[in-house]
Structure formats: structure tokens, C-alpha cells
SELUMGU-568284 format. One record per residue (C-alpha): x, y, z; residue in one letter. Coordinates in pm, whole numbers, plus 50000, padded with zeros to 5 digits. Each point is the difference from the previous one (the first is absolute). Last residue first. Layout:
SELUMGU-568284
XYZa
...
END
This chain:
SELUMGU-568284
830078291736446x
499705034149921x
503065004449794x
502005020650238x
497824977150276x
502954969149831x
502945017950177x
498925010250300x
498494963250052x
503504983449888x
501765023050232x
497644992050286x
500484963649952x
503714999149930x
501035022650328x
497444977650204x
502054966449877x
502575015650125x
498495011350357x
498224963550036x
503484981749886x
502145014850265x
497014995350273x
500184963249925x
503974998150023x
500155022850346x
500305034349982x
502745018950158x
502135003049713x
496885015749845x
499835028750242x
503865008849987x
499495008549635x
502244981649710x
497094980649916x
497805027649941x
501715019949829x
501114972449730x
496304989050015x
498425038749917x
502674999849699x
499754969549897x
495805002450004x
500135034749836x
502314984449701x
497754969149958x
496795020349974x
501045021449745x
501504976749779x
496414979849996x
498405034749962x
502274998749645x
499054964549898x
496685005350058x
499805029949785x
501894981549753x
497604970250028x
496895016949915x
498155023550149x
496004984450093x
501484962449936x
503425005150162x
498375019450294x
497314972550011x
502954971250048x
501745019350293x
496674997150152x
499214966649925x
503664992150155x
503574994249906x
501845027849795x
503194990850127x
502225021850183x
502975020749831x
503544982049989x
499804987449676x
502224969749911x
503154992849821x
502074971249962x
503365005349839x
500674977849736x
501405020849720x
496575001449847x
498275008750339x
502055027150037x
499385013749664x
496265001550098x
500745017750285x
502095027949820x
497505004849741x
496685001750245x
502255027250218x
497235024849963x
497314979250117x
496915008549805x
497994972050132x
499404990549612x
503765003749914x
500784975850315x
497634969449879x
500835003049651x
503785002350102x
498934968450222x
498584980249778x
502635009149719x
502824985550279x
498414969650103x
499444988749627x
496064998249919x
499244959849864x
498394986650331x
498765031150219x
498085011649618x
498154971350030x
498875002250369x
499225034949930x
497474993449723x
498534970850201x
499435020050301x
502225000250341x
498625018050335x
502825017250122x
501834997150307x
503715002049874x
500234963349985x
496735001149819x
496654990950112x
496934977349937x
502344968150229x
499544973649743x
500435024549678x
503085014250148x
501674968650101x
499504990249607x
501435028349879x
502944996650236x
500694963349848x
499805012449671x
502485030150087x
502694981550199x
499194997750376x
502725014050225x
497385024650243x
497874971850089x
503474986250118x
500135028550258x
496955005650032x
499144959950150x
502845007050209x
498545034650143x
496164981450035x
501934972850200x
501315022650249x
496855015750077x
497855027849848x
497045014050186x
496414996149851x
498434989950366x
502585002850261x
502914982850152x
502785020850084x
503284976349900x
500855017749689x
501345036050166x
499335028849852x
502065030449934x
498765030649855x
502795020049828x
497795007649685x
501874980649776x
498934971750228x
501914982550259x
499394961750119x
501174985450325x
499614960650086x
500295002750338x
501425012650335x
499305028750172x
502625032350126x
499135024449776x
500684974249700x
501514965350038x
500794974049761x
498114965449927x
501264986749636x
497645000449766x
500035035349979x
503965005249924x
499654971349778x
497635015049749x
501605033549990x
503494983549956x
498634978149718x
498205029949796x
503435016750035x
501754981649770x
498045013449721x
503185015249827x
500605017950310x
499715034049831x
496094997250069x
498985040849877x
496935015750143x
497685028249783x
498805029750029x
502805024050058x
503034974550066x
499364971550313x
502974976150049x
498904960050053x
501964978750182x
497125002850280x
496965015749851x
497224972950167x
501695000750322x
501214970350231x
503705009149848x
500015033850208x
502105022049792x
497375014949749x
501765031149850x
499125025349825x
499095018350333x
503135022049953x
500985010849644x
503975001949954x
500734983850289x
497504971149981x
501464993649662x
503374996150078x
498494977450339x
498284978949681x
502884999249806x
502604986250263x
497624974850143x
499504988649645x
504174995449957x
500324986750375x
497314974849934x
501714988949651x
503554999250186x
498534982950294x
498324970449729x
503294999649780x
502174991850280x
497924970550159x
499804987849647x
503615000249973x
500304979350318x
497554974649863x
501784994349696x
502994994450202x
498274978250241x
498434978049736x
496315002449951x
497944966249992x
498225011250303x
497935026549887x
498005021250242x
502965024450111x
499875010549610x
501065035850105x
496635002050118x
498905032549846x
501824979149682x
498264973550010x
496835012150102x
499805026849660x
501374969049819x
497084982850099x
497805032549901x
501524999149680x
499584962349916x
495985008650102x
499735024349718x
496685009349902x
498294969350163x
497044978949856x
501164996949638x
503844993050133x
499164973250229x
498624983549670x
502805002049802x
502214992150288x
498144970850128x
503304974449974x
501935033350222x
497604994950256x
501954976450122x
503005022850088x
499315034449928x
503425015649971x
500105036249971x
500515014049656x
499665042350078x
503545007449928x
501954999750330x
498044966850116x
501244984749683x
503775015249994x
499934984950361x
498214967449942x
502974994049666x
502815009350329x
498284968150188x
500144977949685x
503345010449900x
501134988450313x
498394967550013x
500604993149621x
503975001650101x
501125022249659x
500115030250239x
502624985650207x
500375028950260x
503575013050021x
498955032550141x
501245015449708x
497924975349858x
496765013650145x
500545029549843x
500534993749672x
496804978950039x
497955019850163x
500835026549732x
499374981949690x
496824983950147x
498815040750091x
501105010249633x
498054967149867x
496745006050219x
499725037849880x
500194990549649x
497634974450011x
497515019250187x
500415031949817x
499464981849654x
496894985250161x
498955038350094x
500735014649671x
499044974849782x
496694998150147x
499565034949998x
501165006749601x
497614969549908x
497205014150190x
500415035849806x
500404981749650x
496924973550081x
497765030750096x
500365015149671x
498534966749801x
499544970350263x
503294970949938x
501375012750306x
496904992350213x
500694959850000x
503015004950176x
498664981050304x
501535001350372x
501515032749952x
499955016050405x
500814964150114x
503805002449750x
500944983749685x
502514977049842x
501374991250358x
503404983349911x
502265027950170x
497854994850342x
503604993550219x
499594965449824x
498064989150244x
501814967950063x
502975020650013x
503154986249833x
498325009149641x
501085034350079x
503454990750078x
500804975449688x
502835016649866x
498105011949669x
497345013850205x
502435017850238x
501985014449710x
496575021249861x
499074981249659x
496464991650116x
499455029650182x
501055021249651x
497874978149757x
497305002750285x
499755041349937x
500514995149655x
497054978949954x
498215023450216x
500605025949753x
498904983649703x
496924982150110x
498035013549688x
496545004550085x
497334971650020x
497085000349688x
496625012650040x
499585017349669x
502494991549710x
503275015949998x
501765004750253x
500675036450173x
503835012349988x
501405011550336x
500205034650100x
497904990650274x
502324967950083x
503045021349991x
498765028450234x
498884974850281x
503374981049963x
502275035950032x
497575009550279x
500684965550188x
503455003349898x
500635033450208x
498144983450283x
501814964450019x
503655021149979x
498385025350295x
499444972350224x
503534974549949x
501635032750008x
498185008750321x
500744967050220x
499475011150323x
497314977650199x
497585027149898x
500934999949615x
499294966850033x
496824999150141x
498875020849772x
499844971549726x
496504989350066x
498045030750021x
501735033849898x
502244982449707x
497044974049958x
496875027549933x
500845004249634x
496194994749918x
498225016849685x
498494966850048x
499774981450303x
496034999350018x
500074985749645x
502224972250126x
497664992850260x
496974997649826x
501734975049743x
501444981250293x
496544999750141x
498494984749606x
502354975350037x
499304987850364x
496095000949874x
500744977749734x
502364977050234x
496564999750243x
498474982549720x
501844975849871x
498794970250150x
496515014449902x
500594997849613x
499645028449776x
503955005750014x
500634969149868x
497775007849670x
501765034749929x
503624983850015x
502074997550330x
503645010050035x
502134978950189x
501734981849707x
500435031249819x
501345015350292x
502654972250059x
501005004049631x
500345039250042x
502164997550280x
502594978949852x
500005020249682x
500445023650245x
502884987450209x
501544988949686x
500135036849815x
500885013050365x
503154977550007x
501185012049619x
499185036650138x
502114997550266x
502984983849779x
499865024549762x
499615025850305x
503304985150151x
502065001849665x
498655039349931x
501265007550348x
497145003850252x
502304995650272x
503775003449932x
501374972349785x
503404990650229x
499514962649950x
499204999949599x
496494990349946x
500114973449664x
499514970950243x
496485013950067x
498875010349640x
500644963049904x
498344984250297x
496845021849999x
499894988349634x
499904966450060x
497055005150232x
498315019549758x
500014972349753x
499464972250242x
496905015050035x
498985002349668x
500254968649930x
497934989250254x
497585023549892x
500194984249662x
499374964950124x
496725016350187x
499765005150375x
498184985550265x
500575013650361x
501434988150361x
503355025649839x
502194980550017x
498834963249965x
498465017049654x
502765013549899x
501944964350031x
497514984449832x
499905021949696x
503485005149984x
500034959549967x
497165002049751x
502385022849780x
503164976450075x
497734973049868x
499305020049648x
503455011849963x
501684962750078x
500604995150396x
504004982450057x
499354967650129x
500264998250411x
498015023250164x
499414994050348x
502525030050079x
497405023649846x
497204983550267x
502195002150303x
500555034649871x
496705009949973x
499124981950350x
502585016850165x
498955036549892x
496674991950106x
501115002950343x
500565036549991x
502825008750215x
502874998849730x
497755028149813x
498844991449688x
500865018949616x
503514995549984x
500144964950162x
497234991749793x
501695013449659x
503584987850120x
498564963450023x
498434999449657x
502835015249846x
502214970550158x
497944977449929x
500145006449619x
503635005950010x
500624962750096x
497034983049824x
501725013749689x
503424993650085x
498304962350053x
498505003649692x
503155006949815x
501564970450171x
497324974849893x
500025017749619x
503484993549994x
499634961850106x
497324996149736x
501655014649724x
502714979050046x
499594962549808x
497975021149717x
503075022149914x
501685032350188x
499355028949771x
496544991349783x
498914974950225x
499805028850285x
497625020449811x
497524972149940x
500644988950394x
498745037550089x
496594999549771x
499114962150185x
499955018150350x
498255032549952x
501515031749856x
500215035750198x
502924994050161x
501614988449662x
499425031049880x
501375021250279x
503244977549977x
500085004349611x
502154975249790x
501905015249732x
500855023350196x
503805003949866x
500934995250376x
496974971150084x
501414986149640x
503834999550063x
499054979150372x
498074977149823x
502534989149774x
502835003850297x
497724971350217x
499514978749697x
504335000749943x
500024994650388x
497564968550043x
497365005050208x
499974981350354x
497814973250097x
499974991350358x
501384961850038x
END
């Protein structure tokens, strides 16, 4: 017969749990034998062990149900870890005293994460996840976005992310000893290229003109200007930013805190939509390829001006992604899309990706720190595909997603076909419209060429001479110089460029700093044809873009250095249209004058070659030339220019 306690013991205990005599969270904390001393004192020896069974059942109760809520709150459904922790909770069948509930933390933290973590750090963890849950039921249902409810909650979320974050780097990280040993090397030198390539980024708020232009392309200006304005706003906070004390410490992470705190609170986080796509839509991306390593932030003075870029473009980034998720989403449930089916989500997520510079690299995704050592940014130039492509390549897409692509890749065309003929209007001959040229996409101003394609346009140029077209009437594989000379790949011939030589360029041309250093010590020469020394290999790995090529401009002379260089911040890749100084003789000019009086008869040349080849070709007599007698009488114009130009100087 079950035992039952007796109803004058049962109002006894009662009048001493409401006058507190007895303490729940005390008796929590006590071990068996301490509980059955309380309970003799209210309900007799004969009882004290039946209540104490029934309070540890409550106990075991509660306790696995905390347990449960923490890993369901902290692991997605499709992780199959999440199982086995609560396989492993449910197992559990005598309520865990402090210092077994502490080991079982530890366990479960450990299964979790595929890392070893301390008692404490267990602790801690189930901490922040708690207090994720509080914050979270706290947000009332109409809080508008970025509420002071939401951003508690945000911030509660980011504090567990990166406590998260920072265990898994501590784990990764390798002392001064580990790093000496062979295994390791070639994850030394992948450090020290995300270093290079960080510096290189600096002073750097290139995704707004780069990544994200895409989007104001395909129409979606609010979502464009909103990610510019705060870009400035970010860059301005993180320079007026207090320094930390000590030398070589990391920067406050203030304002991309806030950034994430607002992401993370957004209604489609809460509901479960972002998390829908198995990518995310790119929202839990902590950094970007143009910041692989924030090691440089902690450098006096430079640290304060690389902090204020980083934050700017990652900040951009996860801004930008979040509008574009919002507004896929809206809009794909108007069209009564499910967007909490993963397969949807997933192929809207590709989208925002491909929109933003975050292309999908399959495989190669396992190699990412390393892929990104050797290649500036080869998730951009995916992305640059996918969206040229209108993601025709990628089978997984749904047909909705895929029809919206479709729409956003005319509307982008039509947007840069629109502001190139606008420009053509305004100054004709600034415009390269054959797409087998070398300054198609680009729009020439003064001195220099503008890419307002957002580097799309390296693709187009590539595939337009792979691909056998015709020109005058022959078939081949046609390339066209700034010059207007076209050539055509398959003429055989000592020293002559084939199709091969064009790819190899082309991905020559993506290589991250360190790995460009290295190509340029193999092959004795530049990727501008120069002969590289130590001093300027150096300075090619730690000089931001943008001061290089102010330096570069102010010491040419070029009046419009300023306005170039500012181009190039904002993403807008720039490029001098004169011709190269290539040559022994061009080399002696430099050396007798110096480079400003090579940079000016450089000028000169170029403009009397356009002009003679814009006459030229537009004369009945070349139109009546075949492709090898084209190329003789432009390559004629260069030559005797070039000769005129250098006698001046007796050379």
C-alpha cells in the first residue's frame, strides 16, 4: 500500500514552508542526510524519508527540465547532437547534487561544443543561456525593432555567442612551442597572410561600392543608402572611440556588439526565419574575407584606423544581409511562400548571399582559412557568378527563389547599362561597350577609369573571350585592348597569349597579398610589370590599397589623386588609363628624369594614341582592313608615338 502522510503532519509542514521556516532554495542546495534532519524535525523519523523521496523527485523534475530547455535553447533541432544531450539528460534518474550537476554541465558542454571546458565554464554557460530565456519572454509582441526589450535580449544572445566563440578560439589557438613545429607550419604562414591582408584593407570602406552594390542595382535603395549612412556613423564611432590601456591590447567591440544585439533581436530571428536557412542568410558570419585576422587592431595609431574599417565594412555586411532577409521574406509571403520550410529559406539565404559578396563555396568551404590566404576574396567572385548567372548553376534553388533571381539579375544589368550609356552621353569615348575589351564596365574620367560593376565585370570580360565570337567577319577567341586593337587567341606564334594565359590572369589577378608576393618573386615582375625588391615587396603587404595609391597618384601628379583614392575607399575600382612604363627605354627616362617626368610623357603618349586610333578606326580605310592589317596600323600609331615621345629626352 503507497504510503501517504498523515494530514495533521502534512498541515505542520505546510505552516513552516509559508512561515519559511524551511527554505526550498536551501534545501536544494543540501545533500541527502542534511534534508532527512530537517524533515524529522516537522513530520517525525517514520516520514522524513518519504518527504525527502518526493522532494527529490520535484527536484529531479525541474532539474531536467532546465537542462532540457538550455539545449533546446541553445541547439538547433537539426543538429544531431541535440539528441544525444537530451537522450543523455533524460538518462538521469536521481536528482544531480551541486558538485555532480557541475560535472554534468561539464559533460554536456563539452558534447556541444567537440571541446573541453572547465566546471566553471560550464557554469557559465548555462548562465547566459538562462538569461537569453529571461530577457526573451520579457519582449512584449508589438516591441518595435531595436526596442530597449529586444536589444536586452540581443545583447544577452551576443554575450553567449561570444563567450561561445572565445572558448572555441582558445582551444584552437596554438602556443609559442606548437607553432615551432613543422605540422604547423603552413597555419603560421596562413596567419601571418590574414595579417597582410587585413592591413591591406585598412582605411577600407570598399563594401557599399563593392559587395553591397548589387543591391542598390537590383533596386533596393533604402536598403543601400541605410547600410551607407551607418557605415560612416560606425567608422566615426570607432575613431572617436576610447584607446585601451596597456600596449597591444584589442579595441572595444562596442559598436559591433550593438550592431548583432539588433540582428539578433530583429522579429525574424526570434520567429525562427533566419535560422530556417542553412546559411543563415550570412547573419552569423563574425567577420568578413577582406578582415581575416584582427590581430592589427591591437597596433598603436594604426589599430584605431583598422578598427574603424573593419567595423565599418562587417557592420555593412550584416546590416545589409538582414534588411535584404527582411525583405525577401515579407515578400515572399505575400506570395504565400513558407519561409519557415528550410528549403525555401535556404534558396532566398543564397540570394541575400550572392547579393552581398558571400557566395557559397561548397567544399572548399572546410579550407576557408586557407583558401582565404591564397585568394583576396574568392566568396565574392562566386557571388559575382551567381548573380551574373542568376544562380542558373544551382540546382537546389526553388522556382520562386529562382524567379526573383532572374528579376534581380535584368534589373542590375539594366541599372549599369543605364549608367554607362548616361555616361557615354555626357562624355563620348568613355565608354568600353564591347565586353571582349580590357575597359568594358569600366567609365573613363580625366586620368583615371572607374569599374561601377562592383567587379562583376572581370567575369563578363573573361567569358566573352573564352567563348568563340566573331569579329570582321572571322571566328575566334577575340581580345580588345585599351588601345582598340583586337586580337584574336587562336594565331599561333612565338610569345603570343592564348586562352589559357587569359585564365591563368584572371585568377593570377585574385591572389591575396602573401600569395601575390610570392607570384611576384617567382616570376621577377609585378602584376603591373615591375621588377619587385624586398623593400617594395614589404611595403605591397602592410600598405592599405587606398594610401598606395594616393601615394602613387600624388607622385604622378594626377590632379584627381583625391577623388580616385576616395573611390577606391567606397569600393569603386580605379585604374589609370595612361600606358605603362614598360621597357629599358621607358626605364632610362625614369632613371635620367625621374618618375614625374615619366609619368607626364606617359599622359602624353596615351592621349595622341586615342586620338590618332579613334580617327583611324572610324575611317573608311581601316574598315577595309583585314584583322592583321588592323593591328599592324595600331600598333604603328603606338610605336611612332612612343618614339616621338621618348627623342624629347634623347632616348
Amino acid at each position: 500500500m503507497a504510503l501517504c502522510l498523515p494530514k495533521d503532519l502534512r498541515d505542520k509542514f505546510a505552516k513552516a514552508l509559508k512561515r519559511e521556516d524551511i527554505s526550498i532554495a536551501k534545501l536544494y542546495s543540501m545533500d541527502d542526510a542534511e534534508r532527512n534532519i530537517i524533515f524529522k524535525q516537522y513530520v517525525g523519523k517514520d516520514f522524513a524519508s518519504f518527504v525527502n523521496a518526493k522532494f527529490e523527485q520535484a527536484m529531479l523534475s525541474n532539474q531536467k527540465k532546465a537542462l532540457a530547455k538550455w539545449i533546446t535553447s541553445t541547439i538547433s533541432p537539426k543538429d544531431p547532437i541535440r539528441r544525444d544531450m537530451l537522450k543523455k539528460v533524460d538518462r538521469i534518474k536521481k536528482f544531480l547534487e551541486p558538485v555532480e550537476e557541475k560535472g554534468f554541465l561539464k559533460d554536456l558542454a563539452d558534447l556541444k561544443l567537440g571541446l573541453k571546458v572547465t566546471e566553471e565554464e560550464a557554469q557559465t554557460i548555462l548562465k547566459l543561456s538562462n538569461q537569453i530565456d529571461e530577457f526573451k519572454v520579457k519582449i512584449p509582441v508589438d516591441s518595435p525593432r531595436a526596442s530597449k526589450d529586444r536589444l536586452a535580449y540581443g545583447y544577452a544572445l551576443d554575450d553567449f555567442k561570444t563567450f561561445i566563440g572565445e572558448l572555441k578560439r582558445g582551444a584552437e589557438s596554438l602556443t609559442f612551442k606548437e607553432r615551432l613545429l613543422p605540422s604547423n607550419y603552413f597555419t603560421n604562414v596562413a596567419d601571418a597572410a590574414g595579417v597582410s591582408k587585413s592591413l591591406v584593407a585598412t582605411l577600407d570602406n570598399s563594401f557599399i561600392g563593392r559587395q553591397g552594390i548589387k543591391t542598390l542595382y537590383a533596386g533596393k535603395y533604402s536598403i543601400w543608402a541605410n547600410t551607407l549612412l551607418s557605415s560612416l556613423k560606425d567608422f566615426g564611432k570607432e575613431l572617436m572611440t576610447k584607446a585601451p590601456k596597456g600596449f597591444f591590447r584589442s579595441r572595444s567591440d562596442a559598436v559591433m556588439r550593438s550592431i548583432r544585439a539588433d540582428i539578433y533581436s530583429r522579429p525574424n530571428a526570434l520567429n525562427g526565419k533566419y535560422t530556417a536557412a542553412k546559411n543563415g542568410y550570412g547573419l552569423g558570419v563574425m567577420g568578413e574575407e577582406a578582415f581575416p585576422s584582427s590581430l592589427p587592431e591591437r597596433v598603436p595609431l594604426i589599430g584605431r584606423i583598422f578598427k574603424a574599417s573593419e567595423t565599418a565594412f562587417n557592420g555593412s555586411a550584416l546590416r545589409m544581409r538582414a534588411d535584404l532577409a527582411d525583405a525577401y521574406i515579407a515578400a515572399a509571403e505575400k506570395n504565400g511562400v513558407d519561409m519557415l520550410d528550410e528549403r525555401q529559406a535556404t534558396s532566398f539565404g543564397k540570394l541575400v548571399a550572392g547579393m552581398t559578396g558571400r557566395g557559397d563555396i561548397g567544399r572548399v568551404e572546410v579550407f576557408g582559412k586557407e583558401t582565404n590566404a591564397l585568394f583576396f576574396s574568392i566568396k565574392f567572385l562566386r557571388s559575382n557568378f551567381d548573380t551574373l548567372t542568376a544562380h542558373a548553376f544551382d540546382p537546389t534553388l526553388t522556382k520562386e527563389a529562382r524567379k526573383v533571381a532572374a528579376i534581380d539579375t535584368l534589373r542590375i544589368g539594366a541599372s549599369i547599362a543605364t549608367l554607362l550609356t548616361i555616361a557615354s552621353i555626357l562624355n563620348p569615348g568613355s565608354v568600353e561597350w564591347d565586353p571582349r575589351g580590357s575597359n568594358f564596365g569600366k567609365i573613363k574620367v580625366a586620368g583615371h577609369s572607374y569599374d561601377v560593376t562592383g567587379g562583376m565585370r572581370g567575369i563578363v570580360i573573361l567569358g566573352a573571350r573564352l567563348v568563340p565570337t566573331m569579329h570582321n567577319g572571322e571566328l575566334g577567341q577575340w581580345t580588345k585592348s585599351a588601345s582598340g586593337k583586337y586580337t584574336n587567341l587562336w594565331d599561333t606564334g612565338f610569345g603570343k597569349l592564348t586562352a589559357l594565359d587569359y585564365l591563368e590572369n584572371f585568377f593570377e589577378g585574385k591572389a591575396a597579398p602573401g600569395a601575390a608576393a610570392i607570384r611576384d618573386l617567382l616570376t621577377q615582375q609585378t602584376f603591373e610589370g615591375q621588377k619587385p625588391t624586398l623593400s617594395s615587396t614589404a611595403l605591397n603587404l602592410i600598405t592599405p590599397i587606398s594610401a598606395e595609391m594616393l601615394f602613387d597618384e600624388i607622385r604622378k601628379g594626377n590632379d584627381d589623386a583625391l577623388f580616385a583614392m576616395l573611390a577606391e575607399v567606397f569600393g569603386i575600382g580605379v585604374s589609370d588609363v595612361s600606358f605603362r612604363g614598360y621597357g629599358k627605354k621607358w626605364e632610362e627616362l625614369k632613371e635620367k628624369k625621374g618618375a614625374r617626368v615619366q609619368s607626364d610623357a606617359l599622359k602624353r603618349v596615351t592621349d595622341r594614341v586615342n586620338a590618332r586610333n579613334e580617327k583611324l578606326q572610324e575611317s573608311a580605310r581601316f574598315k577595309k582592313m583585314d584583322n592583321k592589317e588592323q593591328s599592324k596600323a595600331i600598333d604603328a600609331i603606338k610605336r611612332e608615338e612612343t618614339n616621338k615621345e621618348l627623342k624629347r629626352y634623347g632616348i
